[in-house]
C-alpha positions as CSV (number, residue, x, y, z in Angstrom):
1,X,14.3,-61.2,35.2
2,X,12.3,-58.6,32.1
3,X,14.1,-56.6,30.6
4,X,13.5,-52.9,31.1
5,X,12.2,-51.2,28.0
6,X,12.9,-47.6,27.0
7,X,9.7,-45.4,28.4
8,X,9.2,-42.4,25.7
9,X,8.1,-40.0,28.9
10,X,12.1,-40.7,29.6
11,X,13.5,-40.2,26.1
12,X,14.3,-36.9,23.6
13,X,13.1,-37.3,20.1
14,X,15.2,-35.9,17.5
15,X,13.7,-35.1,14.4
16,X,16.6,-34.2,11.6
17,X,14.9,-31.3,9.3
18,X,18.2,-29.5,8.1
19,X,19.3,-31.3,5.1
20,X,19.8,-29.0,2.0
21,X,17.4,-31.5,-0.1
22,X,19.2,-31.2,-3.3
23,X,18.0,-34.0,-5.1
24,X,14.7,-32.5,-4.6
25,X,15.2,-29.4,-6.6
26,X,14.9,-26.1,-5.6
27,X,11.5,-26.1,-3.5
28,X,12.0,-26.6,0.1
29,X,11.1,-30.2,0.1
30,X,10.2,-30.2,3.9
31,X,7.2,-28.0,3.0
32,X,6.2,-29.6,-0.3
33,X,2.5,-29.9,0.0
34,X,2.1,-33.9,0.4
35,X,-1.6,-35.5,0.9
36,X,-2.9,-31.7,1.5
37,X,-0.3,-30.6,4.4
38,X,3.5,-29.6,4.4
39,X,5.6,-32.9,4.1
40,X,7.2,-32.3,6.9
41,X,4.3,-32.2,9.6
42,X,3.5,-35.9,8.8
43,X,6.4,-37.1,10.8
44,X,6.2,-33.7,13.0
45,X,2.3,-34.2,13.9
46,X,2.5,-38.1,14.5
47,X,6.0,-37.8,16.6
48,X,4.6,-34.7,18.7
49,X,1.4,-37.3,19.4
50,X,3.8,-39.2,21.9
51,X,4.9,-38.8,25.2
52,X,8.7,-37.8,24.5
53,X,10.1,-36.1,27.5
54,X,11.8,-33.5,24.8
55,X,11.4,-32.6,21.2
56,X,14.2,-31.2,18.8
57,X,14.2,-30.7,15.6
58,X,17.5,-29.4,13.8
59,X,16.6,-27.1,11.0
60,X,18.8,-24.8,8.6
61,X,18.9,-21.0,9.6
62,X,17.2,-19.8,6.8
63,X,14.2,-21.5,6.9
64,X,11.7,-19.4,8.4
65,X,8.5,-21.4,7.7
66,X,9.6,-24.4,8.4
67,X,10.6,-22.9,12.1
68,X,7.2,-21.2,12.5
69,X,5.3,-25.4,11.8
70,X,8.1,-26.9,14.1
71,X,7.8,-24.4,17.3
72,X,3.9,-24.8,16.8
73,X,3.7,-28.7,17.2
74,X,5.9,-28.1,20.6
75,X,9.3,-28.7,19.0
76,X,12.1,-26.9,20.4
77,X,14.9,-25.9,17.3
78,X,18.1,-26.3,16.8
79,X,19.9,-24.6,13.9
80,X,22.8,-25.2,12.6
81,X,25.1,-23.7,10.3
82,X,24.4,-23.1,7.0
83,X,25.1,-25.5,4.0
84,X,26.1,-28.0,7.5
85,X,26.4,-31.8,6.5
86,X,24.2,-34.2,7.8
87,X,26.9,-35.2,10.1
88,X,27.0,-31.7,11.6
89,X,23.3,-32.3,11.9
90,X,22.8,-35.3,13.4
91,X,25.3,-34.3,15.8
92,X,23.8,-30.8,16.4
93,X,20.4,-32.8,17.3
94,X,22.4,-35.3,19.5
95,X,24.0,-32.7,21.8
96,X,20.7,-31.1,22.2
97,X,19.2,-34.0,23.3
98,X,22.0,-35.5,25.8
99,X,22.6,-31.7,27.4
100,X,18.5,-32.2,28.2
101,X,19.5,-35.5,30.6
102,X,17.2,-38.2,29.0
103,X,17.5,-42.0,29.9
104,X,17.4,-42.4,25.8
105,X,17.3,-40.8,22.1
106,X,15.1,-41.6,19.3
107,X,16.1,-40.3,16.2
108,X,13.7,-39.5,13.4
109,X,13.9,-37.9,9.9
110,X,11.5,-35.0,9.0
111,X,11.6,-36.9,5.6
112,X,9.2,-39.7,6.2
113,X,6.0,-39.3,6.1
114,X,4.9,-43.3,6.8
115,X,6.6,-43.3,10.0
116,X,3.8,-44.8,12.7
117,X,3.3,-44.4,16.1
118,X,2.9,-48.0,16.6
119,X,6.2,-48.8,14.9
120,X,8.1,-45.6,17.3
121,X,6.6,-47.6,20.2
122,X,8.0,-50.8,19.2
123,X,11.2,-49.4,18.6
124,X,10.8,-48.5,22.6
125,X,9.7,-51.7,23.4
126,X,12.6,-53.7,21.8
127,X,15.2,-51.6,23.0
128,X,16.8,-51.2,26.5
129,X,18.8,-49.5,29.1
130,X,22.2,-51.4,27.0
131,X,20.7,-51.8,23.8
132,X,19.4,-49.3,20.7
133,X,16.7,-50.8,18.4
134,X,16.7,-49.6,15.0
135,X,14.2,-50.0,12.2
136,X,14.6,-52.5,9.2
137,X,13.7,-54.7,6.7
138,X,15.5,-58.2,5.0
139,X,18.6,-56.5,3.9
140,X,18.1,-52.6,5.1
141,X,18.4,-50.5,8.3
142,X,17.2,-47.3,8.8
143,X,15.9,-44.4,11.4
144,X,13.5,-44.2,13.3
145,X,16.5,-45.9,15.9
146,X,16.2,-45.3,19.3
147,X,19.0,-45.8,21.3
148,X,20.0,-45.2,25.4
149,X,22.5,-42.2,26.1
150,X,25.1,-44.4,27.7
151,X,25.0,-46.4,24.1
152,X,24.7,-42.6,22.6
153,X,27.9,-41.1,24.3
154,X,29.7,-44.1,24.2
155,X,29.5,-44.8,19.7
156,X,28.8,-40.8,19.2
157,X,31.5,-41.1,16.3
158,X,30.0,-43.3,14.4
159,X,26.5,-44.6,14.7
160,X,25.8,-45.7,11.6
161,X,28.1,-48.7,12.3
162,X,27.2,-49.0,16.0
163,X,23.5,-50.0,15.1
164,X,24.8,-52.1,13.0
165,X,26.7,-53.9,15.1
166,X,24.7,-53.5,18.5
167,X,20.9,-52.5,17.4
168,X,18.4,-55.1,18.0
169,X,16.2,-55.1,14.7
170,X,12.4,-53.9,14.3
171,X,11.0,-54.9,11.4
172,X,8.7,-52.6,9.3
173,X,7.9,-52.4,5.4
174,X,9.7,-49.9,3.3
175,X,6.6,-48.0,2.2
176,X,6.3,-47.1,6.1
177,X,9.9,-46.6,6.4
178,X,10.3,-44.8,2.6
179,X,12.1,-41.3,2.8
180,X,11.2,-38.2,-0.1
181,X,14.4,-37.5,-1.5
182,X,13.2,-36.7,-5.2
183,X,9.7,-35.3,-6.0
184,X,8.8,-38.0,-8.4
185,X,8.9,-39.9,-5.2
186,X,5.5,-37.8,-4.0
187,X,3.8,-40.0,-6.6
Protein backbone atom coordinates (compact mmCIF):
# COMPACT_ATOMS: atom_id res chain seq x y z
CA UNK A 1 0.00 0.00 0.00
CA UNK A 2 1.77 3.96 -0.70
CA UNK A 3 2.03 5.86 1.67
CA UNK A 4 -0.01 9.08 1.77
CA UNK A 5 2.17 12.13 1.52
CA UNK A 6 1.45 15.52 3.07
CA UNK A 7 -0.43 17.72 0.13
CA UNK A 8 0.72 21.56 0.83
CA UNK A 9 -3.07 22.66 -0.49
CA UNK A 10 -3.84 20.77 3.07
CA UNK A 11 -1.15 22.21 5.25
CA UNK A 12 -0.41 25.90 7.18
CA UNK A 13 3.00 27.26 6.73
CA UNK A 14 4.39 28.98 9.63
CA UNK A 15 6.96 31.34 8.98
CA UNK A 16 8.76 32.47 12.59
CA UNK A 17 9.69 36.31 12.02
CA UNK A 18 9.59 37.59 15.72
CA UNK A 19 12.95 36.84 17.17
CA UNK A 20 14.66 40.01 18.70
CA UNK A 21 17.84 39.32 16.45
CA UNK A 22 20.40 40.40 18.89
CA UNK A 23 23.36 38.93 17.62
CA UNK A 24 22.63 40.99 14.63
CA UNK A 25 22.96 44.32 16.20
CA UNK A 26 20.63 46.92 16.33
CA UNK A 27 19.22 46.93 12.57
CA UNK A 28 16.14 44.99 12.11
CA UNK A 29 17.89 42.05 10.60
CA UNK A 30 14.61 40.74 8.87
CA UNK A 31 14.79 43.80 6.69
CA UNK A 32 18.52 44.02 6.14
CA UNK A 33 18.81 44.68 2.43
CA UNK A 34 20.23 41.10 1.23
CA UNK A 35 20.93 40.48 -2.70
CA UNK A 36 18.90 43.87 -3.42
CA UNK A 37 15.57 43.04 -1.34
CA UNK A 38 14.71 42.85 2.51
CA UNK A 39 16.11 39.51 3.92
CA UNK A 40 13.21 38.48 4.98
CA UNK A 41 11.14 38.27 1.60
CA UNK A 42 13.52 35.59 0.37
CA UNK A 43 11.94 32.91 2.40
CA UNK A 44 8.52 35.13 2.42
CA UNK A 45 8.37 35.37 -1.61
CA UNK A 46 9.59 31.60 -2.28
CA UNK A 47 7.18 30.08 0.66
CA UNK A 48 4.04 32.30 -0.56
CA UNK A 49 4.95 30.66 -4.28
CA UNK A 50 3.29 27.35 -2.89
CA UNK A 51 0.08 26.14 -2.46
CA UNK A 52 -0.16 26.23 1.51
CA UNK A 53 -3.79 26.17 2.46
CA UNK A 54 -2.71 29.07 5.20
CA UNK A 55 0.11 31.37 5.74
CA UNK A 56 1.32 32.83 9.20
CA UNK A 57 3.94 34.56 10.02
CA UNK A 58 4.60 35.57 13.87
CA UNK A 59 6.11 38.91 14.04
CA UNK A 60 7.00 41.29 17.11
CA UNK A 61 4.45 44.22 17.69
CA UNK A 62 6.59 46.85 16.91
CA UNK A 63 7.64 46.12 13.73
CA UNK A 64 5.62 48.00 11.41
CA UNK A 65 7.50 47.45 8.08
CA UNK A 66 8.07 44.22 8.49
CA UNK A 67 4.00 43.79 8.85
CA UNK A 68 3.33 46.00 5.90
CA UNK A 69 6.03 43.14 3.40
CA UNK A 70 4.31 40.11 5.27
CA UNK A 71 0.37 41.06 4.75
CA UNK A 72 1.45 41.99 1.01
CA UNK A 73 2.86 38.45 0.04
CA UNK A 74 -0.71 37.08 1.56
CA UNK A 75 0.65 36.25 4.98
CA UNK A 76 -1.80 36.52 7.72
CA UNK A 77 0.18 37.89 11.29
CA UNK A 78 0.48 36.89 14.33
CA UNK A 79 2.03 39.09 17.01
CA UNK A 80 3.20 38.28 20.01
CA UNK A 81 4.24 39.92 23.03
CA UNK A 82 7.06 41.99 23.16
CA UNK A 83 10.68 40.84 24.01
CA UNK A 84 8.53 36.98 23.75
CA UNK A 85 11.09 34.03 23.58
CA UNK A 86 11.24 31.94 20.68
CA UNK A 87 9.34 29.46 22.54
CA UNK A 88 6.39 31.90 22.95
CA UNK A 89 6.83 32.21 19.24
CA UNK A 90 6.92 29.09 17.86
CA UNK A 91 3.98 28.37 19.98
CA UNK A 92 2.11 31.54 19.04
CA UNK A 93 2.63 30.34 15.21
CA UNK A 94 1.56 26.81 16.15
CA UNK A 95 -1.82 27.70 17.64
CA UNK A 96 -2.54 29.79 14.73
CA UNK A 97 -2.06 27.24 12.49
CA UNK A 98 -3.95 24.22 14.35
CA UNK A 99 -7.10 26.73 15.28
CA UNK A 100 -7.06 27.05 11.10
CA UNK A 101 -7.86 22.92 10.92
CA UNK A 102 -5.06 21.80 8.57
CA UNK A 103 -4.25 18.06 7.94
CA UNK A 104 -0.28 19.35 8.61
CA UNK A 105 2.25 22.30 9.70
CA UNK A 106 5.33 23.22 8.00
CA UNK A 107 7.45 25.44 9.93
CA UNK A 108 9.83 27.87 8.40
CA UNK A 109 12.20 30.57 9.66
CA UNK A 110 12.05 34.17 8.14
CA UNK A 111 15.86 33.85 8.63
CA UNK A 112 16.82 31.71 5.66
CA UNK A 113 17.15 33.04 2.63
CA UNK A 114 18.43 29.56 0.72
CA UNK A 115 15.35 27.75 1.57
CA UNK A 116 13.95 26.14 -1.92
CA UNK A 117 10.83 25.29 -3.06
CA UNK A 118 11.99 22.04 -4.30
CA UNK A 119 13.46 21.16 -0.92
CA UNK A 120 9.70 22.45 0.99
CA UNK A 121 8.22 19.91 -1.44
CA UNK A 122 10.33 17.17 -0.53
CA UNK A 123 9.94 17.76 2.97
CA UNK A 124 5.95 17.07 1.91
CA UNK A 125 6.84 14.25 0.02
CA UNK A 126 8.79 12.38 2.82
CA UNK A 127 6.46 13.06 5.36
CA UNK A 128 2.98 11.51 6.27
CA UNK A 129 -0.28 11.44 7.93
CA UNK A 130 1.99 9.73 11.21
CA UNK A 131 5.25 11.03 10.40
CA UNK A 132 7.02 14.85 10.36
CA UNK A 133 10.03 15.19 8.02
CA UNK A 134 12.55 17.63 8.98
CA UNK A 135 15.45 19.00 7.14
CA UNK A 136 19.24 17.90 7.68
CA UNK A 137 22.54 17.26 7.01
CA UNK A 138 25.30 14.38 8.42
CA UNK A 139 25.23 15.46 11.88
CA UNK A 140 22.50 18.50 11.92
CA UNK A 141 18.69 19.03 11.87
CA UNK A 142 17.02 21.93 11.23
CA UNK A 143 13.52 23.79 10.01
CA UNK A 144 11.98 23.85 7.35
CA UNK A 145 10.10 20.45 9.24
CA UNK A 146 6.80 19.76 8.39
CA UNK A 147 4.91 17.77 10.55
CA UNK A 148 0.93 16.35 10.70
CA UNK A 149 -1.25 18.04 13.49
CA UNK A 150 -2.01 14.84 15.17
CA UNK A 151 2.09 14.48 15.52
CA UNK A 152 1.78 18.49 16.33
CA UNK A 153 -0.78 18.30 19.21
CA UNK A 154 0.43 15.23 20.43
CA UNK A 155 4.77 16.46 21.05
CA UNK A 156 3.48 20.35 21.26
CA UNK A 157 5.91 20.58 24.46
CA UNK A 158 8.72 19.83 23.02
CA UNK A 159 9.43 19.46 19.41
CA UNK A 160 12.80 19.92 19.18
CA UNK A 161 13.23 16.40 20.66
CA UNK A 162 10.17 14.92 18.98
CA UNK A 163 11.78 15.40 15.38
CA UNK A 164 14.45 13.96 16.67
CA UNK A 165 13.16 11.11 17.70
CA UNK A 166 10.19 10.61 15.11
CA UNK A 167 11.20 12.99 11.96
CA UNK A 168 12.10 11.13 8.94
CA UNK A 169 15.32 12.98 7.49
CA UNK A 170 15.49 15.24 4.23
CA UNK A 171 18.73 15.85 3.31
CA UNK A 172 19.86 19.36 1.98
CA UNK A 173 23.38 21.29 2.14
CA UNK A 174 23.88 23.84 4.77
CA UNK A 175 24.42 26.77 2.46
CA UNK A 176 20.50 26.12 1.48
CA UNK A 177 19.64 25.43 4.94
CA UNK A 178 22.21 28.49 6.51
CA UNK A 179 20.26 30.99 8.85
CA UNK A 180 21.54 35.01 9.25
CA UNK A 181 22.12 35.43 12.73
CA UNK A 182 25.19 37.87 12.49
CA UNK A 183 25.65 40.39 9.68
CA UNK A 184 29.19 39.20 8.80
CA UNK A 185 27.15 36.23 7.77
CA UNK A 186 25.54 38.48 4.65
CA UNK A 187 29.02 38.12 3.22
Amino acid sequence: MARAVIALERTALVLLCAGRSERFGDADKLLHSFQGKPLVLHAAETLAGLPFAHQFATVRPEAPDLHRLLEANGFALRETRPNATQAESLHCGLDSALASRPDAILLALGDMPFVTADHVEMLAAAADATSPAVSSGADWTSPPWIAPCSWVETNCADIKQALLRDARRVSADSQSLRDIDRITDLD
